[in-house]
PAPA-684223 format. One line per 3 residues: for each residue x, y, z of C-alpha. Coordinates in steps of 0.25 Angstrom, whole numbers, plus 5000, padded with zeros to 4 digits. Each point is the difference from the previous one (the first is absolute). Example, Ala and Ser with C-alpha at 12.3 -4.5 7.8 and 13.67 -1.06 7.14 Angstrom:
2
5049/4982/5031 | 5006/5014/4998
//
This chain:
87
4863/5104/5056 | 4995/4986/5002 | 5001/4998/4984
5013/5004/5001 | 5003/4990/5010 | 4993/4989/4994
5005/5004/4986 | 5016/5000/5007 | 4996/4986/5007
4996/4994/4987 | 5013/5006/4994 | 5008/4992/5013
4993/4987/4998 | 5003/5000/4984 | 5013/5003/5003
5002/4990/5009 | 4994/4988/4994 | 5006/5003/4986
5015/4998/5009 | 4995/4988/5005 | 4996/4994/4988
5014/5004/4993 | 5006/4994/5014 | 4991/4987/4996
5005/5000/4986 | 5015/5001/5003 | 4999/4989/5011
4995/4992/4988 | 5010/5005/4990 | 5013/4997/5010
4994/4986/5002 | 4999/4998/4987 | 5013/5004/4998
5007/4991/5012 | 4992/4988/4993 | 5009/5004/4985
5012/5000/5009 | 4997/4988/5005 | 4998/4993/4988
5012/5006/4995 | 5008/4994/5011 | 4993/4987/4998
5006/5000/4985 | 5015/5002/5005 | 5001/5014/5001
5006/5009/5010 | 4990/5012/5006 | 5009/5008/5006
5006/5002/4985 | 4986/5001/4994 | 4997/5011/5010
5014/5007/4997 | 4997/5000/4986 | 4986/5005/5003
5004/5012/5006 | 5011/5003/4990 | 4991/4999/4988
4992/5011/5008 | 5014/5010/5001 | 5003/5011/4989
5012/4993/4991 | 5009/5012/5003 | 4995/4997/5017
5003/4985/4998 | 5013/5004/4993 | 5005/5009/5010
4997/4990/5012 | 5008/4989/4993 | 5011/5010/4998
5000/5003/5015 | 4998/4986/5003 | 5012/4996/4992
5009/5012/5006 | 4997/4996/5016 | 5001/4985/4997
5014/5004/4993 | 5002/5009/5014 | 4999/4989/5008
5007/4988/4991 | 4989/4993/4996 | 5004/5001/4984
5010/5004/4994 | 5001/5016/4998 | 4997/5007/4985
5011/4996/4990 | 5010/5011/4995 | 5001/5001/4986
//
């Protein structure tokens, strides 16, 4: 029984110090990445916008194309463009 326990207590503690190595890492990572924004912004560009297209470089095309579709169709709902043209 005690091997058992030692063998289970072994398992707990690789476990947790592999998380907290990957925690360590992504700290890193999201530094890393706050620093490129930065720079970007310090070039002239707008972050908000880079993050957008980030995140919808990351969509399925059909995805992103059916977002923008209802995107279009509420801002028309509410007169924010001008509604689809009939041809």
């Amino acid at each position: 029984m005690a091997v058992e326990d030692s063998v289970a207590q072994d398992q707990l503690r690789a476990f947790i110090e592999r998380i907290e190595r990957m925690e360590e890492e992504k700290a890193a990572i999201a530094a890393d990445i706050k620093e490129i924004y930065a720079e970007a912004k310090g070039n002239g560009f707008d972050t908000k916008i880079l993050r957008k297209i980030v995140t919808i470089r990351k969509q399925d095309a059909n995805e992103r194309m059916e977002q923008e579709a209802l995107l279009e169709l509420y801002m028309s709902a509410l007169g924010m463009v001008e509604g689809p043209s009939d041809l």
